[in-house]
C-alpha positions in Angstrom: -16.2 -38.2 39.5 -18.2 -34.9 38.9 -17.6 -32.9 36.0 -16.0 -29.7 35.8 -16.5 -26.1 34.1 -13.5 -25.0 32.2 -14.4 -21.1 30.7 -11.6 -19.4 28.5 -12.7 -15.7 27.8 -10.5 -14.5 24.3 -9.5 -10.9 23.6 -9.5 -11.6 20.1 -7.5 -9.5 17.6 -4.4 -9.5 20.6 -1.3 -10.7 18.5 -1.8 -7.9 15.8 -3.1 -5.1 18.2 0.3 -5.6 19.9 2.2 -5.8 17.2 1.3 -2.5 15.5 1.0 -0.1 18.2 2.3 1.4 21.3 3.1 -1.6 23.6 2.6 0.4 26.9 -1.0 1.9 26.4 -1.7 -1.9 24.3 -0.7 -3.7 27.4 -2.5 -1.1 28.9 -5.4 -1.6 27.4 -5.2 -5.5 27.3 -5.2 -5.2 31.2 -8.0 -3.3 31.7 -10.4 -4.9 29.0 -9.6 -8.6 31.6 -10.3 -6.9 34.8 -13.5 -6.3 33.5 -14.0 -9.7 32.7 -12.7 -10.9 36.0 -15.3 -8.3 37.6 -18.0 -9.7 35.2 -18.0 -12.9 37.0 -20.6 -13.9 38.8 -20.7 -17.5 38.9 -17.8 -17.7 41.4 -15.7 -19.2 38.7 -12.3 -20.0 40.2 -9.5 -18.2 38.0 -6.7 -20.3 37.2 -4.6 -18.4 35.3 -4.1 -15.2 33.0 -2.7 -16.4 30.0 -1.9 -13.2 27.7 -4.9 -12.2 26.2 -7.5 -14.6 27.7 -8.5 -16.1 31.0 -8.5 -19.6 32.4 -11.5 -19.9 35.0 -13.1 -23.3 35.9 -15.5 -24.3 38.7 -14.4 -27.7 40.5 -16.9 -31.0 40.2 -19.7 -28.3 39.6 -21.6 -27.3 35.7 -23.9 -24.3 36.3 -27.8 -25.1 34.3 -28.0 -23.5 30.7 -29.8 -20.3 31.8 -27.3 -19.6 34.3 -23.9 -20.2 32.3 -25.8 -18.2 29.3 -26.3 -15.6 31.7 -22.4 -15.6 32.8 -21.5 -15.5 28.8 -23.7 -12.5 28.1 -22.9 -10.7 31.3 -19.1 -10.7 29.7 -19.9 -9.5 26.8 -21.7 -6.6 28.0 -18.8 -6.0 30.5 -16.3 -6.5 27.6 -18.2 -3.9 24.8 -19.2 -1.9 27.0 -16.1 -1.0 28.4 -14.6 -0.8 24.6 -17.5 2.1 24.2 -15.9 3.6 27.2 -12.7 3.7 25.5 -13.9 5.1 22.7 -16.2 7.5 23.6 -13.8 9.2 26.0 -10.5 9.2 24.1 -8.4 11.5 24.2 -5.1 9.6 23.4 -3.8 10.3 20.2 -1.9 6.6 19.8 -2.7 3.9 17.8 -3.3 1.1 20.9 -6.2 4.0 21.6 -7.2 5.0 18.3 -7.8 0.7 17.8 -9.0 -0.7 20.5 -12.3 -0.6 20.0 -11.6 -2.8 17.2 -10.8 -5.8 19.5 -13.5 -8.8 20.2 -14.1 -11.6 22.6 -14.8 -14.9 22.1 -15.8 -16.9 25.1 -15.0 -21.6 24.9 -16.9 -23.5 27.5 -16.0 -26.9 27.9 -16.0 -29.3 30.9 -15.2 -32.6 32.1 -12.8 -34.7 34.6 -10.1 -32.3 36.3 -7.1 -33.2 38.3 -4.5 -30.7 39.4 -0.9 -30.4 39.6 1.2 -28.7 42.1 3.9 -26.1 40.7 6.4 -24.6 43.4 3.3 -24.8 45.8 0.6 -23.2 43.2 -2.2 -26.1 42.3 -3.2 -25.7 38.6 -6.1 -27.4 36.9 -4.5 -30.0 34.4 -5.8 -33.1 32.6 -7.2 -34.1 29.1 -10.2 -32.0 29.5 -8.5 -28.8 30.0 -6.0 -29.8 26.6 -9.3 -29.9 24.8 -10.5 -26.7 26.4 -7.4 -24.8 25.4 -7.4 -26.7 21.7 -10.9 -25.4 21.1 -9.1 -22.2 21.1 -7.7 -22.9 17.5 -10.7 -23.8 15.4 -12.6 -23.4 12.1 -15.2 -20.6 13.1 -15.0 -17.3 10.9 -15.7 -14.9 13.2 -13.8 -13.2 15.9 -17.1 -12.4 17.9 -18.5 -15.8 19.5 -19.4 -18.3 22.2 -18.3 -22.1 21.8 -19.6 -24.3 23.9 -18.4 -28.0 23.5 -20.7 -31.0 22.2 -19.9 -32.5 26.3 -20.9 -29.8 28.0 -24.1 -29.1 25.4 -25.6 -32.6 26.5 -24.9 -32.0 30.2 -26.9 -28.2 30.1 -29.5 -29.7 27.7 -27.9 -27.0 25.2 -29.1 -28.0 21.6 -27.4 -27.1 18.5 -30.6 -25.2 17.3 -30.9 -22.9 20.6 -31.8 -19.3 19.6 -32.5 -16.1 20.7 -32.0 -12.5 20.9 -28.4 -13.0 21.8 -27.2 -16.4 20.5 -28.3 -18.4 16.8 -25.9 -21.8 17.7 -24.9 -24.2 14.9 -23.3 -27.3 15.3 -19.7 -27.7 14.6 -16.4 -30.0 15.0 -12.8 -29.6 14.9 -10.2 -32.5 15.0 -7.2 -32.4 17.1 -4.4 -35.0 17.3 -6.9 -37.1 15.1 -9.6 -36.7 17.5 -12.9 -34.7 16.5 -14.1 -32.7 18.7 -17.8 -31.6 17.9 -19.2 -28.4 19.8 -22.2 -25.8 19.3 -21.2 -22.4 18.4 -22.9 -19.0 18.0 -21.7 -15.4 16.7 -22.7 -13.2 19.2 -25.2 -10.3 18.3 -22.9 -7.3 19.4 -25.6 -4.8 18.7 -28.2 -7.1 20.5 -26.4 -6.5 23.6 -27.8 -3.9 26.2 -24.5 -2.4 27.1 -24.0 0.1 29.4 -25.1 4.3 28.4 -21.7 6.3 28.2 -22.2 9.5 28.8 -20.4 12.1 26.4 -18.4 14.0 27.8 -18.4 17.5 26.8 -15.3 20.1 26.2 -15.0 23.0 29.0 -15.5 26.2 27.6 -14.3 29.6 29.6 -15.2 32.5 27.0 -12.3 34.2 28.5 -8.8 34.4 28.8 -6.3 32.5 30.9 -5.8 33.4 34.0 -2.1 32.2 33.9 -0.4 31.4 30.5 3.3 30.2 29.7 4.9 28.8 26.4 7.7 26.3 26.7 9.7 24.9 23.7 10.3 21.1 23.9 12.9 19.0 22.1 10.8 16.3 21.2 7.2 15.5 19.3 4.2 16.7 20.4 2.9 13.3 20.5 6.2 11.5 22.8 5.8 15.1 24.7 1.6 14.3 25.1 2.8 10.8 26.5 4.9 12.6 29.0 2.5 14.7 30.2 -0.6 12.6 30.2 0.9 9.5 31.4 0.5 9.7 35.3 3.8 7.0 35.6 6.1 9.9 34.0 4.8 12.5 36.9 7.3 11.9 39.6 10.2 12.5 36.5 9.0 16.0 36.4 6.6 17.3 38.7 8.1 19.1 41.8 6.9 19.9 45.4 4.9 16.8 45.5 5.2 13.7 47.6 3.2 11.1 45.9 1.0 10.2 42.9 -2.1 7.8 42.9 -3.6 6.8 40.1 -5.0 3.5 38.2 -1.6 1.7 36.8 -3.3 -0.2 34.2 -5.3 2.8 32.6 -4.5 4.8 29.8 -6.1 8.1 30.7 -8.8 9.5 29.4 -11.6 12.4 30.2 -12.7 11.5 33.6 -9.6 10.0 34.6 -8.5 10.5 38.0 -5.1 10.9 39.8 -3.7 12.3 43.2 -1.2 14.8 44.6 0.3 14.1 48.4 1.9 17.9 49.1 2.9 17.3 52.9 0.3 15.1 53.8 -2.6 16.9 51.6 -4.1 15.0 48.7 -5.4 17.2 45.6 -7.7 15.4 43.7 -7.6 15.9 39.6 -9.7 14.7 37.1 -9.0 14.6 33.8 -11.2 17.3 31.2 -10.4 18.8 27.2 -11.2 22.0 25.6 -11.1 22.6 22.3 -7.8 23.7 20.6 -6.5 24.9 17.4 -6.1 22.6 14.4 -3.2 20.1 15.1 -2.7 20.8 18.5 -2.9 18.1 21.2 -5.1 18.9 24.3 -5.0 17.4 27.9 -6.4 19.2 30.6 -7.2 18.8 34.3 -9.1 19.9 36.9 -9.3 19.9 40.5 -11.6 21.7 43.2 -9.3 20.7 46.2 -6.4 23.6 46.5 -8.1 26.0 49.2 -7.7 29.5 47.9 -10.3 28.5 44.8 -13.0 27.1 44.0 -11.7 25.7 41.0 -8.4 24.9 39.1 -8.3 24.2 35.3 -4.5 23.3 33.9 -4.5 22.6 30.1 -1.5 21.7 28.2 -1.6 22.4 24.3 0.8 20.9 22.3 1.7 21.4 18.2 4.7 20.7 16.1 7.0 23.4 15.1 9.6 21.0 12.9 12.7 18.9 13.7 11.8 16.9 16.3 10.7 19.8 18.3 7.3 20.9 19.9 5.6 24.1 21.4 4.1 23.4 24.4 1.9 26.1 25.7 -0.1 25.7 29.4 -3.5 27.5 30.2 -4.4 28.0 33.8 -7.8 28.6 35.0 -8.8 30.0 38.2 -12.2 30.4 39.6 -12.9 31.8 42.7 -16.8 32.9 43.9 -16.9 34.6 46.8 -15.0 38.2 47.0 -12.5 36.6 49.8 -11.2 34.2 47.5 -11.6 36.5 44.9 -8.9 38.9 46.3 -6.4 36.2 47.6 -6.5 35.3 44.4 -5.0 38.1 43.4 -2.8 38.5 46.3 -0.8 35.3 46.4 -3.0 32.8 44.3 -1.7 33.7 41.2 2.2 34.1 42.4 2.3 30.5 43.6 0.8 28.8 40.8 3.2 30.7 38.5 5.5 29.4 40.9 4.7 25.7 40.3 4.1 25.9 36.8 7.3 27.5 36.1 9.2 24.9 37.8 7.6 21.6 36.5 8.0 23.2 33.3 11.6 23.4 33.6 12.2 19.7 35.2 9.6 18.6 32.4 12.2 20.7 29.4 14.9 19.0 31.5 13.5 15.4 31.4 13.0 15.8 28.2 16.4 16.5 27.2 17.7 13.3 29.2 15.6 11.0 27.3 
């Protein structure tokens, strides 16, 4: 019988970043961080299963050569770090689960051999001895957090020696014992800052050198930081945003600047996008923008949140209109600014009223 790929990318770090922060933007996170590594793969590796933090892909009577499983490893990495410099480089979550993720790494075990399956209420899982051992290698001796194991089996079969290095990888041998049975394997800390990973642009702060073109102040009775959750989590919209039909947005994303979400009002989608300015020390900022609504050219709606003591928070919302041409200039001024009002005052008395409810 053929041998078998079994691949188990590891979000290393999981169990504690759970533990000590926000579960919802952790789980969040967790989520987005193994679609990428699901996207990353191009060797057509068949997923079995998502098991927590890691993933369980294997490729049926089938080893791909050294260069090309190499390949597949560093491809996830890049996916994997990149996407962590995306995180951090367009934060704007004050949380913990944001504040640490980029402290989480990946380690990748590559194993293979025989594979049979077994059949679950109709779903046909990959089982056998060799995927034990794959999973096993999961709990071994390697100090690092940040690497690429690749069993002693599958080293012989790609011609993978124990010496190989370059840029990326430096592999050592190594061995484990399980259930009184050594396992040996090649392993390599992988070269983070070796890694050509993907240019994030910065995003900058938007600027206006003027004033508001619509302001309002709201007291809230709750924390600027459970009342910054409210607001800039998109799956809390429907609880207090009126007049609109639908949201669409990303589930598994904790927004951040460039974020994007979508109002239905009878049938029209409004397209946002999510953008910061700067704000007074203490205060947390989330802004959007849109260039959809018709009587404008453009739409800016911050929020600006601070603490004023006792559970309590002053919320205070900056609208920004911006309107070319004299025509749009003067309807504007004629209704523009009378229905905005309009729909800011009202989501900001369902939002004081969710609030109260929670």
């Amino acid at each position: 019988m053929a041998h078998s790929l079994f691949f188990i990318p590891d979000i290393s770090g999981y169990t504690n970043f759970i533990q000590t922060t926000e579960i919802e933007h952790s789980q969040h996170v967790i989520a987005e961080l193994l679609e990428v590594l699901i996207e990353a793969n191009v060797e057509n590796l068949k997923l079995a299963e998502i098991e927590g933090d890691a993933l369980f892909f294997y490729k049926e009577n089938k080893v791909p050569s050294q260069e090309r499983l190499l390949a597949q490893i560093e491809r996830m990495f890049k996916a994997f770090y990149s996407h962590l410099k995306l995180l951090e480089t367009n934060r704007i979550c004050p949380c913990n689960a944001c504040a640490t993720a980029p402290d989480l790494n990946l380690k990748i075990i590559v194993h293979c051999g025989e594979m049979q399956f077994i059949e679950v209420q109709g779903t046909k899982k990959p089982f056998g001895k060799s995927v034990i051992q794959s999973h096993r290698l999961l709990k071994n001796s390697i100090e690092s957090d940040n690497y690429v194991l690749v069993s002693q089996e599958l080293s012989e079969k790609i011609w993978l020696s124990a010496d190989y290095k370059s840029k990326l990888y430096d592999f050592k041998a190594g061995a484990d014992t399980y259930d009184n049975e050594e396992i040996p394997y090649n392993y390599t800390i992988v070269n983070v800052e070796a890694l050509s990973l993907k240019k994030q642009e910065q995003l900058k702060e938007v600027t206006f050198g003027r004033s508001p073109d619509i302001l309002f102040e709201q007291i809230l009775e709750t924390s600027k930081e459970q009342a910054y959750e409210y607001i800039s989590n998109y799956r809390y919209r429907n609880d207090w945003t009126t007049g609109v039909d639908d949201f669409q947005f990303k589930l598994n994303e904790v927004t951040r600047l460039d974020s994007e979400h979508t109002c239905v009002i009878n049938g029209k989608h409004i397209d946002f996008i999510a953008v910061t300015k700067e704000g007074k020390p203490g205060q947390l900022v989330y802004g959007e923008m849109t260039k959809t609504p018709p009587l404008v050219d453009a739409l800016y709606q911050f929020y600006l949140l601070e603490d004023i003591g006792q559970n309590r928070s002053k919320l205070t919302v900056e609208v920004f209109l911006e309107a070319k041409s004299l025509i749009k200039k003067i309807l504007v001024q004629l209704i523009g600014k009378r229905i905005f009002k309009k729909g800011v005052t009202t989501s900001l008395q369902s939002l004081s009223a969710f609030i109260k409810k929670q």
